[in-house]
C-alpha positions in Angstrom: 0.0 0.0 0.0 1.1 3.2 -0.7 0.3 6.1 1.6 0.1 10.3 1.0 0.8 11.0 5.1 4.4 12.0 5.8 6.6 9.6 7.5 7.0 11.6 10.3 5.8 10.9 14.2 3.8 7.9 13.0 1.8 9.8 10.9 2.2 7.2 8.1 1.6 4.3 10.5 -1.8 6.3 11.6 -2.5 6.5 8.2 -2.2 2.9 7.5 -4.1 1.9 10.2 -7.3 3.9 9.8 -6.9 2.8 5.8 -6.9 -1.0 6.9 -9.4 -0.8 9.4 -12.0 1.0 6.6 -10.7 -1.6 4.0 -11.3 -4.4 6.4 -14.7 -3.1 7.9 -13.2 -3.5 11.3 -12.8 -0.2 13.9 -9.4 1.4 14.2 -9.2 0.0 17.4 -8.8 -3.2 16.3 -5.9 -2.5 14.2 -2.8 -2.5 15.6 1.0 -2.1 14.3 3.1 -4.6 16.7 6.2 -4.1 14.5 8.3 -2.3 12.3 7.1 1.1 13.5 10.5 2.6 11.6 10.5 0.6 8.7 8.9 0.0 5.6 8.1 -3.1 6.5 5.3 -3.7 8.5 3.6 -6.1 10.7 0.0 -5.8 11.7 -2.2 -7.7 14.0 -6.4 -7.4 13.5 -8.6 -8.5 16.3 -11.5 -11.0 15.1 -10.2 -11.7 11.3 -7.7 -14.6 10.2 -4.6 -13.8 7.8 -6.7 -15.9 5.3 -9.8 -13.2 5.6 -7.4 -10.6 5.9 -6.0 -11.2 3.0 -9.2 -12.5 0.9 -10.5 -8.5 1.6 -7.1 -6.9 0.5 -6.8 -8.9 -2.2 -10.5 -7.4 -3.6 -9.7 -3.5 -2.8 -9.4 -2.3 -6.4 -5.9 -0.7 -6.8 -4.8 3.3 -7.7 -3.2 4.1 -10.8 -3.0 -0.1 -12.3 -4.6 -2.0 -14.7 
């Protein structure tokens, strides 16, 4: 994913956050970066979803500037 927000006191990581919880239906809350805070790299941990339904949902979300 690719993000406008500046990478710059976690606004980027805010910005992911809120943009995968909308993707994924789920509230913000339940979204939460557990690591690579500092890097490009990212893991993320969503309450009440598997990596298989997770992944089923970002698979469908229509992507910017392809195809």
């Amino acid at each position: 994913m690719r993000l406008a927000a500046p990478a710059e006191r976690g606004r980027a990581n805010d910005a992911l956050m809120r943009l995968l919880a909308d993707t994924l239906g789920v509230e913000r809350a339940s979204v939460r970066l557990v690591a690579g805070a500092t890097s490009r790299d990212k893991v993320v941990e969503v309450d009440g979803m598997t990596l298989a339904e997770v992944e089923r949902l970002l698979s469908l979300r229509p992507r910017k500037g392809k195809g």
